[in-house]
TORPADREN-731977 format. One record per residue (C-alpha): z, y, x. Coordinates in nm, 3 decimals. Each point is the difference from the previous one (the first is absolute). Layout:
// TORPADREN-731977
        c3        c2        c1
         Z         Y         X
...
//
This chain:
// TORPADREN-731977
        c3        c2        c1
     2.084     1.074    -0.487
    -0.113    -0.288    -0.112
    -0.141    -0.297    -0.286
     0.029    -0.329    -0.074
    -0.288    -0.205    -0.030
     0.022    -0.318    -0.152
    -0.285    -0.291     0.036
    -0.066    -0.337    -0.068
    -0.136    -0.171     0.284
    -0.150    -0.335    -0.010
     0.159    -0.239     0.209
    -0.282    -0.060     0.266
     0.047     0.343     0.036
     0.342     0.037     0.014
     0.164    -0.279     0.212
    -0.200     0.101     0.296
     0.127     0.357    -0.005
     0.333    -0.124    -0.047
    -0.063    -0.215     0.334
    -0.167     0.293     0.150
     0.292     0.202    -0.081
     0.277    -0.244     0.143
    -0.171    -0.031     0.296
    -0.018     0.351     0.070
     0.388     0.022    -0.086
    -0.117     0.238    -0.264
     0.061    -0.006    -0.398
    -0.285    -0.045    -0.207
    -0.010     0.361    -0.123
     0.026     0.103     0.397
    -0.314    -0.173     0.018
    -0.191     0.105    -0.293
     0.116     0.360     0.001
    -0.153     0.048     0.404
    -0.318    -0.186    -0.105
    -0.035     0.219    -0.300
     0.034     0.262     0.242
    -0.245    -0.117     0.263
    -0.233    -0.012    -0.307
     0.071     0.333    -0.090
     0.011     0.151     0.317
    -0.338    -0.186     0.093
    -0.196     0.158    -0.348
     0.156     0.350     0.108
    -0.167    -0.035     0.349
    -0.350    -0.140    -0.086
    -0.259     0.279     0.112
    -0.258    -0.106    -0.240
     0.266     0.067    -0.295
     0.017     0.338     0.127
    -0.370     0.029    -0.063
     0.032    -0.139    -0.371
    -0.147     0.290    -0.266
    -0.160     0.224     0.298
    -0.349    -0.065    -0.158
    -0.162    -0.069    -0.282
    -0.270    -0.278    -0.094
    -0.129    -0.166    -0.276
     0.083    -0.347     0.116
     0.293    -0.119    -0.241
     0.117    -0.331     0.167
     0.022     0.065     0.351
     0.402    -0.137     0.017
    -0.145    -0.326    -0.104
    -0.292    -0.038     0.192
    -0.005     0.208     0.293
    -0.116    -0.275     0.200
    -0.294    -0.035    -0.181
    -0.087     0.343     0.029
     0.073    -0.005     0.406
    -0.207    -0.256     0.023
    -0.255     0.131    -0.148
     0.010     0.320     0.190
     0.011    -0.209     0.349
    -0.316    -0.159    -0.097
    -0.208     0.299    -0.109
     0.140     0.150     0.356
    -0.151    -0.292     0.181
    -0.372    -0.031    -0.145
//
């Protein structure tokens, strides 16, 4: 099974995939439809998305600025 997706890409965007795609002897949907999939496949993999929702805290933005909080944590480890 599958769906049709339709986008509109801007041109930078779009005439570079199209020479990405001839080059590889692929069509463009070849191209987009395996990186889709790398991207998928990649998310699916990613050990510390397995961990997402095993604890609790009160810390509300730590998608946005785990580095920050990291940081923060490597400091206060090395005074």
């Amino acid at each position: 099974m599958s769906t049709t997706l339709t986008l509109e890409i801007p041109d930078q965007i779009y005439r570079p995939l199209l020479k990405k795609a001839d080059k590889c002897g692929k069509t463009l949907d070849q191209i987009l439809i395996e990186w889709l999939g790398d991207v998928v496949k990649d998310e699916l993999d990613d050990p510390l998305l397995k961990l997402a929702g095993t604890f609790s805290s009160d810390i509300k933005d730590i998608s946005s600025n785990h580095d920050f909080y990291i940081g923060q944590e490597l400091r206060n480890a090395h005074e």
